[in-house]
LOKE-756695 format. One line per 3 residues: their letters; for each residue x, y, z of N, C-alpha, C. Coordinates in steps of 0.05 Angstrom, whole numbers, always signed. Example, Ala and Ser with C-alpha at 12.3 -4.5 7.8 and 13.67 -1.06 7.14 Angstrom:
<recs>
as> +264 -114 +156 +246 -90 +156 +264 -66 +156 ~ +257 -45 +142 +273 -21 +143 +258 +1 +157
</recs>
This chain:
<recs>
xxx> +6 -1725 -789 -17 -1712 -801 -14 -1682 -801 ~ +2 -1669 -783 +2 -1644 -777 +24 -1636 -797 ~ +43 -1653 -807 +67 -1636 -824 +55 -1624 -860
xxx> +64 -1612 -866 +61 -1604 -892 +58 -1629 -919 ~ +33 -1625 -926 +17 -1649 -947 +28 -1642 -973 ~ +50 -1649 -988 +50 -1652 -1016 +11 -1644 -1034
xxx> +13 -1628 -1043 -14 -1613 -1058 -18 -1624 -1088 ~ +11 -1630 -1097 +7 -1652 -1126 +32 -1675 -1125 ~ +18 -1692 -1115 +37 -1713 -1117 +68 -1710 -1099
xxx> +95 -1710 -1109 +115 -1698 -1101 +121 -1675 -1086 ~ +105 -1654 -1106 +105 -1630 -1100 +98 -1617 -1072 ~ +113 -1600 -1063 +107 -1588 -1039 +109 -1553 -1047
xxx> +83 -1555 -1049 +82 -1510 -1051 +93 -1498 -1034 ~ +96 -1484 -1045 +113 -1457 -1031 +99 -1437 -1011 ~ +107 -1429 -985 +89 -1402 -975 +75 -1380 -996
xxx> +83 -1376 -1015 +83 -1361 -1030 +53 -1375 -1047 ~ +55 -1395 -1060 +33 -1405 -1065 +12 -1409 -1045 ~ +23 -1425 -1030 -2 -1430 -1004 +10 -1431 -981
xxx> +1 -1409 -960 +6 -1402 -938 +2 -1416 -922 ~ -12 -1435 -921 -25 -1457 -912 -6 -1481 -908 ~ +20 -1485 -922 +32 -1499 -924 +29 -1526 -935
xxx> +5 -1521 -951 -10 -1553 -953 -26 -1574 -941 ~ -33 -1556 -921 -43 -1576 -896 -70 -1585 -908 ~ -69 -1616 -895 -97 -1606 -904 -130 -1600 -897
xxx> -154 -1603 -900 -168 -1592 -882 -183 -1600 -860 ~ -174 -1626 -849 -174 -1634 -824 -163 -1617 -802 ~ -132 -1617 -817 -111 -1606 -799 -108 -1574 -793
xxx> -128 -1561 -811 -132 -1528 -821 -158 -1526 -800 ~ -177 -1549 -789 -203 -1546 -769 -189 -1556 -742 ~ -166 -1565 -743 -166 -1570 -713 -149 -1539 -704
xxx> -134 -1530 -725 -119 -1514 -721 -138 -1481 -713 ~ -157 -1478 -728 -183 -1478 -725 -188 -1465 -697 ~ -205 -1490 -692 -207 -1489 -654 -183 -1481 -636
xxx> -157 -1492 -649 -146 -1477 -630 -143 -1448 -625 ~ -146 -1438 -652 -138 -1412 -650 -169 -1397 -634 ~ -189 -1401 -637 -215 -1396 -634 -216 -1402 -604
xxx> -203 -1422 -587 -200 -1425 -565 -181 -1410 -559 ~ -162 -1388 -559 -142 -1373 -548 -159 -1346 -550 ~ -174 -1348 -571 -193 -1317 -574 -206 -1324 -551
xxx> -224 -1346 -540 -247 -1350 -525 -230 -1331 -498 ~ -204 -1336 -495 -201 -1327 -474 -204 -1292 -469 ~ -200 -1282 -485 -196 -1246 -490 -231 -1244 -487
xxx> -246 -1258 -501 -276 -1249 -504 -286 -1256 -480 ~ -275 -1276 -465 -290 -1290 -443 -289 -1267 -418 ~ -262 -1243 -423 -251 -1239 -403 -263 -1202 -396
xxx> -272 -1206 -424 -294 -1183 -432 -312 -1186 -409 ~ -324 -1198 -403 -343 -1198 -401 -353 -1215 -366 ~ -332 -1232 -362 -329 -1242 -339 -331 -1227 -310
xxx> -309 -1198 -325 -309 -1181 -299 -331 -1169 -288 ~ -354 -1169 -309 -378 -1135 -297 -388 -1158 -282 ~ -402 -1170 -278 -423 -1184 -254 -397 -1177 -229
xxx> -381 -1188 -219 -357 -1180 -206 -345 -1162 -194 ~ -349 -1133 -206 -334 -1106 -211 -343 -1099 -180 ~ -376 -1102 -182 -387 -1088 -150 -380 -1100 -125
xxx> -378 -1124 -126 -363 -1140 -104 -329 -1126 -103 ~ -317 -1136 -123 -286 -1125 -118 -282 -1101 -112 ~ -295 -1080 -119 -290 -1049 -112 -297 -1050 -80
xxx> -316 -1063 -76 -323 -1062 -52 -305 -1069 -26 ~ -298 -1099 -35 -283 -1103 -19 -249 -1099 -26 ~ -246 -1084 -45 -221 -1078 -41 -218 -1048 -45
xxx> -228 -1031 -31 -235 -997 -22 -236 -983 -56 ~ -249 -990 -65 -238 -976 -96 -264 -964 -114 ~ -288 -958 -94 -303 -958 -110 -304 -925 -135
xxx> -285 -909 -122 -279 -879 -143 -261 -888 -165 ~ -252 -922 -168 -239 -927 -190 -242 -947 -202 ~ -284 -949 -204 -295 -977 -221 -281 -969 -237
xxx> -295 -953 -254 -285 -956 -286 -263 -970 -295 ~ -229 -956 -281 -214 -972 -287 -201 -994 -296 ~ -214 -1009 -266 -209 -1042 -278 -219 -1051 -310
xxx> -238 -1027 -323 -241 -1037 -350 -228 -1024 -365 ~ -225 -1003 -373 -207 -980 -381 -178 -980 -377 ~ -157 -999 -360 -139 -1006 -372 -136 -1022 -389
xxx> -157 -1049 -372 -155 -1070 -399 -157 -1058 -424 ~ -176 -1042 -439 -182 -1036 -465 -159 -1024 -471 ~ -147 -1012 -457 -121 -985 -464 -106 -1000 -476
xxx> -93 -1013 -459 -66 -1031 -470 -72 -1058 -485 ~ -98 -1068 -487 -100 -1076 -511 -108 -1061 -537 ~ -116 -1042 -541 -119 -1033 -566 -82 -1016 -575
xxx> -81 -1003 -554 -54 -994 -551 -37 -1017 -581 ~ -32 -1044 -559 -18 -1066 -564 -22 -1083 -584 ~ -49 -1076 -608 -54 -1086 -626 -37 -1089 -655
xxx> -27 -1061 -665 -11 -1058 -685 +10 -1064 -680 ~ +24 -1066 -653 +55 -1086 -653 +52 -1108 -652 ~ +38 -1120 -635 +25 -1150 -637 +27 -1157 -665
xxx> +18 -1150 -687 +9 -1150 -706 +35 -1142 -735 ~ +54 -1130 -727 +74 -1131 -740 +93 -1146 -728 ~ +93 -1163 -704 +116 -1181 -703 +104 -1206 -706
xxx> +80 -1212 -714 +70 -1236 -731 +74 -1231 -748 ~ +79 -1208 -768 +81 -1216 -797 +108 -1228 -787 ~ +135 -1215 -781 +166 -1219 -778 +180 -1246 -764
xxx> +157 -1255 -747 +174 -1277 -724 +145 -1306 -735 ~ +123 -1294 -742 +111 -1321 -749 +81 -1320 -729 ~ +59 -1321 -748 +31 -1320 -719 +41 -1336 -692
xxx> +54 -1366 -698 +45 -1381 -680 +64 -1372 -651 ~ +86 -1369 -657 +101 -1354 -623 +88 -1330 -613 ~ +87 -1309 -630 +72 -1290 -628 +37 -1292 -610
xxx> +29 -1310 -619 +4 -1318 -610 +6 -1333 -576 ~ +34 -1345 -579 +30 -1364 -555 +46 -1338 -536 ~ +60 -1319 -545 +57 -1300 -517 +45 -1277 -512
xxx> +30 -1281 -533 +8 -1261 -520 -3 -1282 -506 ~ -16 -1303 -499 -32 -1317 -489 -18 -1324 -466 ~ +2 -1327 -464 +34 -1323 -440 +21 -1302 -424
xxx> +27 -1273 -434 +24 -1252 -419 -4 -1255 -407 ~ -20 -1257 -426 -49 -1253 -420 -50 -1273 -390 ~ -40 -1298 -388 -45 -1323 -367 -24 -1308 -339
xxx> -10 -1287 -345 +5 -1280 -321 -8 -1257 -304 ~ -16 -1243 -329 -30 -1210 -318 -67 -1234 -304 ~ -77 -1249 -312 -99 -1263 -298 -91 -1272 -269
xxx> -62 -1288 -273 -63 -1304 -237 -52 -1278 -227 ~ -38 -1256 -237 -34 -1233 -213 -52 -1216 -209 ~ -71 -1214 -229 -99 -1202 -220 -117 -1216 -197
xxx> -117 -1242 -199 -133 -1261 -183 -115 -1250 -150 ~ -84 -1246 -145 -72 -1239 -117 -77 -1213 -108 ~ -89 -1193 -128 -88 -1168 -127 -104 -1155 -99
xxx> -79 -1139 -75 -98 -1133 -54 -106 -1105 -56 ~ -114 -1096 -78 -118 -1062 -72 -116 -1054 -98 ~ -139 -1036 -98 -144 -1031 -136 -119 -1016 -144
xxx> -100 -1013 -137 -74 -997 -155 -62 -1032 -169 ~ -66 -1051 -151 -50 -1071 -161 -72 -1088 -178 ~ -95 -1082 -171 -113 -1096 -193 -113 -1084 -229
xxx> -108 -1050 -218 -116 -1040 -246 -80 -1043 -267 ~ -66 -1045 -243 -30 -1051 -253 -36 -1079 -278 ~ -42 -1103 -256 -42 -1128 -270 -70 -1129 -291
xxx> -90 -1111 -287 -101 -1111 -308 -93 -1106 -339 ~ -74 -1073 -334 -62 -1075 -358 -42 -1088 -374 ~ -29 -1108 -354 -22 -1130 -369 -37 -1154 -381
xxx> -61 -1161 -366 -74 -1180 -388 -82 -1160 -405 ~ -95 -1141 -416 -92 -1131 -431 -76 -1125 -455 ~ -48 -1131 -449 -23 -1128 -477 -26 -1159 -479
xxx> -25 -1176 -464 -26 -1203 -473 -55 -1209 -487 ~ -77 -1191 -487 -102 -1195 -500 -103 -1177 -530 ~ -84 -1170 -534 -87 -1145 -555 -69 -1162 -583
xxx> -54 -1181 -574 -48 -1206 -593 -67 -1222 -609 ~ -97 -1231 -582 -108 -1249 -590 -123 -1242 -624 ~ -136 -1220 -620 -156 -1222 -652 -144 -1213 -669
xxx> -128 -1198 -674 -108 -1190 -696 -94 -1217 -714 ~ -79 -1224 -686 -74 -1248 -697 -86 -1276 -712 ~ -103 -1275 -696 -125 -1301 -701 -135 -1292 -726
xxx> -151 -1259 -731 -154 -1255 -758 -132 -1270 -785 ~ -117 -1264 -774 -86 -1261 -794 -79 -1298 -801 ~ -89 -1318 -779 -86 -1350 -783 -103 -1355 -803
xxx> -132 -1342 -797 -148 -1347 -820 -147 -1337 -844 ~ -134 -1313 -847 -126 -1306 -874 -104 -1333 -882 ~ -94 -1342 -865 -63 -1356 -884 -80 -1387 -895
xxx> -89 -1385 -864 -111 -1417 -875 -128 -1423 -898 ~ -143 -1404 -906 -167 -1412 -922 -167 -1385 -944 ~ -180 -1390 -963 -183 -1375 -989 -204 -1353 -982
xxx> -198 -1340 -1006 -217 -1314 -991 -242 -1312 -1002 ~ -258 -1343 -1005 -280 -1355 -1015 -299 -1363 -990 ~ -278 -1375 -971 -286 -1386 -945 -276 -1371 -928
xxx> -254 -1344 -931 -259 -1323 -903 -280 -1322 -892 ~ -298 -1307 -906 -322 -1302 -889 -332 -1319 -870 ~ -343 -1339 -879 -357 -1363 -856 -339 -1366 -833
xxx> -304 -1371 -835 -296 -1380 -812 -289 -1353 -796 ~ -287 -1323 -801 -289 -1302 -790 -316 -1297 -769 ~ -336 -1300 -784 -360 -1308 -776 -369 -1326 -750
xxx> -344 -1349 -749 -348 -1360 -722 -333 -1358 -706 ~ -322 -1326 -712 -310 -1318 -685 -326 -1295 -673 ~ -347 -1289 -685 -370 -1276 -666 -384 -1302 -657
xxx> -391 -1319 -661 -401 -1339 -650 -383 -1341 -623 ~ -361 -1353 -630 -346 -1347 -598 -342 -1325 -583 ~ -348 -1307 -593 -348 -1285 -570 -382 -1283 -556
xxx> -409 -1289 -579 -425 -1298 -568 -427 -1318 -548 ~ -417 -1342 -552 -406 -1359 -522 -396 -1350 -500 ~ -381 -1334 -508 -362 -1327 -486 -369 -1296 -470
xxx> -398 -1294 -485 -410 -1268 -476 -433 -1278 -461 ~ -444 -1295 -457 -463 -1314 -456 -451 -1335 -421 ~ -436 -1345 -435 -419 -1351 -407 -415 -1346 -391
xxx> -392 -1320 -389 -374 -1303 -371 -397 -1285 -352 ~ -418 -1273 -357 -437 -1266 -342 -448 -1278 -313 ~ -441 -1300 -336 -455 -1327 -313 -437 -1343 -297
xxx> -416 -1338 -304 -398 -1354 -292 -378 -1333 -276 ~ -379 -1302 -284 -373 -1294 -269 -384 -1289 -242 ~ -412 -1286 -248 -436 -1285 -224 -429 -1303 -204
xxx> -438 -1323 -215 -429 -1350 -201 -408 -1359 -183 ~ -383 -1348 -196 -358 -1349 -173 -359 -1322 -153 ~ -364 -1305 -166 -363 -1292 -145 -377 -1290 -134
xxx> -403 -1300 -123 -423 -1307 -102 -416 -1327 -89 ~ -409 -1354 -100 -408 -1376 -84 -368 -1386 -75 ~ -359 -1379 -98 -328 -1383 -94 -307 -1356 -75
xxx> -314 -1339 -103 -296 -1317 -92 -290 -1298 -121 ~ -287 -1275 -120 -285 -1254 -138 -256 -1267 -149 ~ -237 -1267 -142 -205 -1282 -153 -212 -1296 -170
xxx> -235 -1318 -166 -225 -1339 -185 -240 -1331 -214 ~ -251 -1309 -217 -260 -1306 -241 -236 -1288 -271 ~ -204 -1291 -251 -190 -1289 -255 -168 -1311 -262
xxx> -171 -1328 -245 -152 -1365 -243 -166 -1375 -267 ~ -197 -1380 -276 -211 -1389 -289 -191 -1393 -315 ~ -176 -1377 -328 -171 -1372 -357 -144 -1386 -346
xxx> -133 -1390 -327 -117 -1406 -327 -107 -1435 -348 ~ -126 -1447 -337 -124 -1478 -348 -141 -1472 -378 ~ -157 -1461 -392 -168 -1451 -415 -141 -1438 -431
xxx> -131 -1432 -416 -109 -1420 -428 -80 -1431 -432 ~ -86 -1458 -422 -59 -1476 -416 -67 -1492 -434 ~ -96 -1496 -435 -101 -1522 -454 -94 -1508 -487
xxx> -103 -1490 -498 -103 -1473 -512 -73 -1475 -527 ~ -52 -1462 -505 -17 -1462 -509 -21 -1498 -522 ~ -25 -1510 -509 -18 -1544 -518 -21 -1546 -545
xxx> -48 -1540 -554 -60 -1548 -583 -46 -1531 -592 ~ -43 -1504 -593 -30 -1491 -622 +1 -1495 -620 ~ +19 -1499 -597 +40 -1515 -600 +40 -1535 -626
xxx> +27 -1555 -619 +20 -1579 -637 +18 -1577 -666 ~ -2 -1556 -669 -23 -1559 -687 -12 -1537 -709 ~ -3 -1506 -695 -5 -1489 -716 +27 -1492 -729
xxx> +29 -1487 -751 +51 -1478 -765 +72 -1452 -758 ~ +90 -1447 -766 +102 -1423 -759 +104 -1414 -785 ~ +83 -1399 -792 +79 -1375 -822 +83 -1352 -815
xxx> +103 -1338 -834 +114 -1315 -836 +102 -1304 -858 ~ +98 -1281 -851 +87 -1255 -886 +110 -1253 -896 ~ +115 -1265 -923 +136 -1260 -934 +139 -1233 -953
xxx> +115 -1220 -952 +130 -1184 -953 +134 -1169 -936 ~ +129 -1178 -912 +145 -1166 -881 +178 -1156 -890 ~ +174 -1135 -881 +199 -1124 -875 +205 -1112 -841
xxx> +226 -1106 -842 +233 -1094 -810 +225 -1063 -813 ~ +213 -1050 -831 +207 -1030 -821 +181 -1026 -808 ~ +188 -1019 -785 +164 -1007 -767 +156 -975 -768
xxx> +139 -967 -765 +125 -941 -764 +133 -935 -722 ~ +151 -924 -721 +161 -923 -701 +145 -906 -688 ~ +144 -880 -704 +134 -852 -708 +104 -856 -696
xxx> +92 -863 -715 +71 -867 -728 +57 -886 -691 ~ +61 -907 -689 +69 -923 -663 +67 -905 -637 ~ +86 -882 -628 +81 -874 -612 +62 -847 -602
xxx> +64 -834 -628 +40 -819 -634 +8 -827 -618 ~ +3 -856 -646 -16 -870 -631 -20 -888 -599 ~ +4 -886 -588 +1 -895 -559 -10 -870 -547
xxx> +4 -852 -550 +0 -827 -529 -28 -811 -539 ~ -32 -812 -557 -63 -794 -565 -87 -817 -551 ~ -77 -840 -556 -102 -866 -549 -110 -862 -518
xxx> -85 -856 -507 -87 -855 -474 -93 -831 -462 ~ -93 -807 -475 -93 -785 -470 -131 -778 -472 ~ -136 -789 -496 -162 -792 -502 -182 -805 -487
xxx> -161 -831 -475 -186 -850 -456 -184 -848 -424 ~ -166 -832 -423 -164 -831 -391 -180 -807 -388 ~ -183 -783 -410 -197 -760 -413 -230 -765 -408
xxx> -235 -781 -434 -265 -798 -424 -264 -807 -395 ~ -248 -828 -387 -259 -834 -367 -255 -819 -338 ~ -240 -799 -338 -238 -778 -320 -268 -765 -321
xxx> -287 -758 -336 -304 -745 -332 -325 -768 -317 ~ -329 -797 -312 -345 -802 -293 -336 -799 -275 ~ -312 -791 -268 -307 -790 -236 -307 -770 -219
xxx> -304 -777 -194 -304 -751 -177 -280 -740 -161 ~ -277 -716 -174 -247 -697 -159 -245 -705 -126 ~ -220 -714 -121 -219 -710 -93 -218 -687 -77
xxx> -218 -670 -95 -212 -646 -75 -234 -635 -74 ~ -251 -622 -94 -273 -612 -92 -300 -632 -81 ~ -288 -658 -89 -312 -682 -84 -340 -677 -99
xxx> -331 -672 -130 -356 -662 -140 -341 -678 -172 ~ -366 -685 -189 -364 -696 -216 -352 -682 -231 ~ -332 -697 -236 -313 -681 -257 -327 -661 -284
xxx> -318 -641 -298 -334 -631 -317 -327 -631 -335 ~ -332 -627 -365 -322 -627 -383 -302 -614 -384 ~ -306 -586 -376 -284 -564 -378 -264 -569 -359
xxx> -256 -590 -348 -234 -595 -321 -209 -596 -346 ~ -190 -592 -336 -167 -602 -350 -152 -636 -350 ~ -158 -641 -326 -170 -673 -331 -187 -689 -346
xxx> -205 -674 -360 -216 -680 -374 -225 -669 -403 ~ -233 -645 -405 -226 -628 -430 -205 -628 -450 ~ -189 -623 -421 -155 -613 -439 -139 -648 -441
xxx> -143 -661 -430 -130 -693 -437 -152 -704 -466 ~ -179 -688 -464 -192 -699 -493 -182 -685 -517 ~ -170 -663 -512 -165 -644 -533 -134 -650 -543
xxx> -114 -658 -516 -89 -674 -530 -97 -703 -546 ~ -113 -715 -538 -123 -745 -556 -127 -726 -580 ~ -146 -719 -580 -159 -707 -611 -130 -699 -624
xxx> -117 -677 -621 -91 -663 -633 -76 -683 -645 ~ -66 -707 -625 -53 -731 -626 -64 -742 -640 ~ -84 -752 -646 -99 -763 -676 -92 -750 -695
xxx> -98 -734 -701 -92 -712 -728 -61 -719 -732 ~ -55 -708 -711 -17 -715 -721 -20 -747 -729 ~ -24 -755 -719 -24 -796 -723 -31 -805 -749
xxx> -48 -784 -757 -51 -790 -787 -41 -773 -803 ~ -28 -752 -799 -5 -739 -820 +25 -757 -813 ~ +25 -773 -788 +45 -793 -793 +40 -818 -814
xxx> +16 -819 -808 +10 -839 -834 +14 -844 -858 ~ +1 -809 -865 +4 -806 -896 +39 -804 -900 ~ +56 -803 -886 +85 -803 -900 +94 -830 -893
xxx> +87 -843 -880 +102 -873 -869 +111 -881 -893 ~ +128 -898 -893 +136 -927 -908 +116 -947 -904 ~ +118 -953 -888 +101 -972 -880 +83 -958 -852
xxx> +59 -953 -862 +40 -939 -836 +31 -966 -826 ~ +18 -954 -798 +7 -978 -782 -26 -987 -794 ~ -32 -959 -798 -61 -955 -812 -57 -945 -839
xxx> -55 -957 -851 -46 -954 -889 -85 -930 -893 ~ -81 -909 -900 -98 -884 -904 -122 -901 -924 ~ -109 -909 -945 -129 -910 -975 -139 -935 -973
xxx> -139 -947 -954 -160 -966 -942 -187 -958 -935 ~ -186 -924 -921 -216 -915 -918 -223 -895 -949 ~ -213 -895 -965 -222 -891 -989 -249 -922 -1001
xxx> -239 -937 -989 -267 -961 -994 -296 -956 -974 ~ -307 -953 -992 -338 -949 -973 -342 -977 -954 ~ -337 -994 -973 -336 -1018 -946 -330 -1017 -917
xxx> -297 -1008 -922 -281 -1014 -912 -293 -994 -889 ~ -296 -969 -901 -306 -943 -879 -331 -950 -866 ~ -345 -960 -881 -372 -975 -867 -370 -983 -840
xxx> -354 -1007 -854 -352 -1039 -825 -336 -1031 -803 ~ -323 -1005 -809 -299 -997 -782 -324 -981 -772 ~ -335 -956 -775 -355 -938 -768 -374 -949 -747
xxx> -384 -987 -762 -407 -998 -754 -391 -1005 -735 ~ -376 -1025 -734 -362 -1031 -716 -355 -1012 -685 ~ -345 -981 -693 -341 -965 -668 -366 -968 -652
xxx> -389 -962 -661 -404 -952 -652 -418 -977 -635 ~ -427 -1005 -649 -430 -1029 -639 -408 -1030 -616 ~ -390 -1034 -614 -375 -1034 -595 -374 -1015 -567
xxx> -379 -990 -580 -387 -966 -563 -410 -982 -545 ~ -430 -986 -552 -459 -993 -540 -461 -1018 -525 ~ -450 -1029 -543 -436 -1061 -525 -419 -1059 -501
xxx> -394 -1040 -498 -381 -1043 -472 -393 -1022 -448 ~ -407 -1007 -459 -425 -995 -443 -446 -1006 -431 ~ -456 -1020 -443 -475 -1039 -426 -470 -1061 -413
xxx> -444 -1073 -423 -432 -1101 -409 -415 -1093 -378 ~ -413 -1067 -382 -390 -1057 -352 -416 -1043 -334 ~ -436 -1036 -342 -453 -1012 -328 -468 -1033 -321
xxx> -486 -1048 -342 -515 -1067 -326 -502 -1081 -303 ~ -480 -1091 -299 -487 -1107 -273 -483 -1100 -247 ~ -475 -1064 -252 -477 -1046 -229 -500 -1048 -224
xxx> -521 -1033 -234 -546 -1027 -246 -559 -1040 -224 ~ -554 -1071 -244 -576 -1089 -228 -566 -1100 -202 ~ -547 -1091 -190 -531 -1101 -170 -540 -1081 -148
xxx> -536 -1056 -152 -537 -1036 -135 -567 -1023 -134 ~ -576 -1020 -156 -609 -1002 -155 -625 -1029 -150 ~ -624 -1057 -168 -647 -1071 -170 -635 -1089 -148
xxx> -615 -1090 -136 -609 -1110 -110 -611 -1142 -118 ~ -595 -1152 -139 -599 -1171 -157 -571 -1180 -145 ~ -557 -1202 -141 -545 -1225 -132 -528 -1222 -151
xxx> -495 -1224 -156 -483 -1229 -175 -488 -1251 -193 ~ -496 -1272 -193 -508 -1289 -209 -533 -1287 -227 ~ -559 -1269 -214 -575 -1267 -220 -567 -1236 -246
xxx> -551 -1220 -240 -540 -1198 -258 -534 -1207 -284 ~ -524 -1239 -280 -502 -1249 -299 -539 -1255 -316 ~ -552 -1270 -305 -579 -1276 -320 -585 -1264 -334
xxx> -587 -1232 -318 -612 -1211 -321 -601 -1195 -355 ~ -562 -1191 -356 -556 -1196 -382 -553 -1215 -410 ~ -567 -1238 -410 -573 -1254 -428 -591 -1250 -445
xxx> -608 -1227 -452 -618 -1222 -471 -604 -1213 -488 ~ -586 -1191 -483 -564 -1175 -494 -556 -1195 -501 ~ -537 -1212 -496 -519 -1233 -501 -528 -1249 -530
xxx> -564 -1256 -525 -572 -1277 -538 -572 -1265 -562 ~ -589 -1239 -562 -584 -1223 -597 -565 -1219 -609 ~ -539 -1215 -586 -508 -1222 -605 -499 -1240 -622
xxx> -506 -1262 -609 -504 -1292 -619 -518 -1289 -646 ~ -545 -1285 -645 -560 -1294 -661 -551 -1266 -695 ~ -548 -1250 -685 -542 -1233 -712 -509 -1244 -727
xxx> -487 -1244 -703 -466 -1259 -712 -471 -1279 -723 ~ -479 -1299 -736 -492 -1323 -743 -510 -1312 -766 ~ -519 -1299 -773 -537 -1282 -790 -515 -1264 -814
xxx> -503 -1257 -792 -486 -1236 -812 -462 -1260 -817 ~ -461 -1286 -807 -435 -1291 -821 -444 -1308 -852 ~ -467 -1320 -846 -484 -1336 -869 -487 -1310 -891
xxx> -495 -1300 -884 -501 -1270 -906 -474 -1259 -918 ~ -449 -1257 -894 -417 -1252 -910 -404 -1275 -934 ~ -408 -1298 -923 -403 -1321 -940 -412 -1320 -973
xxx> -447 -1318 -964 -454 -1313 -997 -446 -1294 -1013 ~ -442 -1269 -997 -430 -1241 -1009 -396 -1240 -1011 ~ -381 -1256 -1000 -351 -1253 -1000 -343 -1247 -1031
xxx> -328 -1233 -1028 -311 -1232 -1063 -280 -1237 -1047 ~ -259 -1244 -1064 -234 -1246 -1061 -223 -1224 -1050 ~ -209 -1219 -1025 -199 -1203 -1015 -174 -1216 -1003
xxx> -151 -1220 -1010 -128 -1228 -995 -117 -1219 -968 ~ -115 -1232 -940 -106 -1220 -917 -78 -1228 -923 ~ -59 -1207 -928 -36 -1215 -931 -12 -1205 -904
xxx> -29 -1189 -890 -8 -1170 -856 -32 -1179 -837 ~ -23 -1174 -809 -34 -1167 -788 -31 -1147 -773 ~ -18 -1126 -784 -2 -1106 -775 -27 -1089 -771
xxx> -42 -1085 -795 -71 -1065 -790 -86 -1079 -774 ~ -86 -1103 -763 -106 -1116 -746 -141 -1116 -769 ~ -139 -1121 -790 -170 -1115 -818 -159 -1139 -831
xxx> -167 -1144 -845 -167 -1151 -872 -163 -1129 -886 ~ -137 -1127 -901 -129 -1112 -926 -123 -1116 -956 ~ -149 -1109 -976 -146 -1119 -1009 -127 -1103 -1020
x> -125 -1119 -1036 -107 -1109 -1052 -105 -1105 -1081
</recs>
């Protein structure tokens, strides 16, 4: 059932015709879930840690380096997105997919052993590069799978799963770490993540972008590593406190200022690497579309507000309102539930509105028309 379905009779299409390979759409929904289940893990993992964070800092001396444990993860997955994302077009989503989900399942059980936040925030930024695979890619299955009639809707229910898995992880982080233990909200993605490897083994195809070429934006690549990190260690240097002075960092520190002002510079250059690439990582005349500039804009900022509240409330209510790790995971379910419910809103509303837009890379980690 899983091999490539003849589309007329004899005939077997070409990648080139259908990316899809012919499958058909039984085998395009199971394939589906699986991929939607390897995301669950990256969204789940969002969100698992903040009920958690105040217990682990605690008991493992680290409380001048909350932030961290979130702030690598994001690093080296955003970092890790545009290569992720050009060695699926070259080697094929489905290997590509299964090691990021590899890495992601190794940087979790050595997070779960971790005795001391240097080794928690170490193995954090490895699930992190193994998490910076998941949505890029998963975008990029659903471009190959389905027409760009029915993008929308199945895009759409991958805010639904991150709604789940925002909805969940609160609670289930709470939960272990009150009654089990802070580790296992780490082990958890384990077996989610074993089951996950099984099905897309099975299930997905090995599709290649057949206008992939081997040129990488090498340039362009490291530019953007070093401005990304320079920029977020800058931010997050200013909640903290200097050891030497023992006073809140300031804007004007050079830890902070001057590491925001190399990010900023490093941008600018990142996109005069752009505009000459061969192949850029972020193709420029993409934000020439008002759309396109829209949904990234809306997106920063949604996101901005979202991880700010998902890492901070369950301090909040942990430390000022003296709320139980479990009860934290509760006290965030309103947040949670309005996510759900607009994702679900906005994907019914994308569906009716879709026009043809072909995902033909995953290299930009978007959807790119053409």
């Amino acid at each position: 059932m899983m091999e490539a379905m003849p589309a007329d009779g004899g005939y077997t299409p070409t990648l080139e015709e259908d990316p899809a390979l012919g499958l058909s759409q039984r085998a395009k929904m199971e394939i589906l879930i699986a991929v939607m289940l390897g995301l669950f893990l990256g969204a789940l993992d969002q969100t698992i840690v903040g009920p958690a964070l105040p217990t682990i800092v605690t008991q493992l001396s680290g409380n001048d380096y909350y932030v961290w444990a979130v702030t690598i993860y994001l690093l080296t997955s955003t970092i890790s997105v545009p290569f992720w994302g050009k060695l699926s077009d070259l080697y094929g989503r489905k290997p590509i997919f299964m090691i990021g989900i590899v890495i992601f399942l190794i940087g979790s059980a050595l997070s779960g052993l971790s005795q001391n936040m240097a080794m928690l925030i170490l193995f954090r930024g490895i699930q992190g590069i193994g998490a910076g695979s998941l949505f890029p890619v998963a975008l990029a299955v659903i471009g190959d799978l389905f027409t760009p009639q029915e993008r929308g809707k199945y895009q759409g229910l991958f805010g639904a799963v991150f709604g789940v898995a925002f909805v969940a992880g609160p609670l289930i982080g709470g939960w272990l770490t009150e009654h089990v233990g802070w580790h296992w909200i780490f082990y958890v993605n384990i077996p989610i993540g074993i089951v996950a490897l099984v099905v897309i083994q099975r299930l997905l195809p090995v599709v290649k972008n057949p206008h992939a070429t081997r040129n990488f934006d090498v340039l362009g690549g490291a530019i953007f590593t070093v401005a990304i990190t320079f920029l977020l260690v800058g931010l997050t240097n200013k909640g903290l406190v200097d050891p030497t002075t023992h006073k809140l960092n300031e804007w004007t520190d050079p830890g902070v200022g001057g590491l925001i002002l190399v990010g900023l510079v490093g941008t600018l250059l990142f996109i005069l690497a752009e505009a000459r690439a061969k192949e850029p990582i972020v193709p420029l005349h993409l934000w020439r579309s008002r759309t396109y500039s829209a949904s990234m804009v809306s997106t920063f900022f949604a996101a901005f507000a979202f991880f700010g509240a998902i890492v901070f409330l369950p301090r909040w209510f942990q430390v000022v309102q003296s709320f139980s790790p479990t009860n934290s995971g509760l006290a965030a379910l309103p947040l949670v539930v309005g996510l759900i419910g607009s994702s679900i809103a906005s994907a019914s509303r994308g569906t009716r509105a879709s026009r043809p837009t072909p995902v033909r890379s995953a290299s930009a980690g978007s959807n790119v028309p053409r």
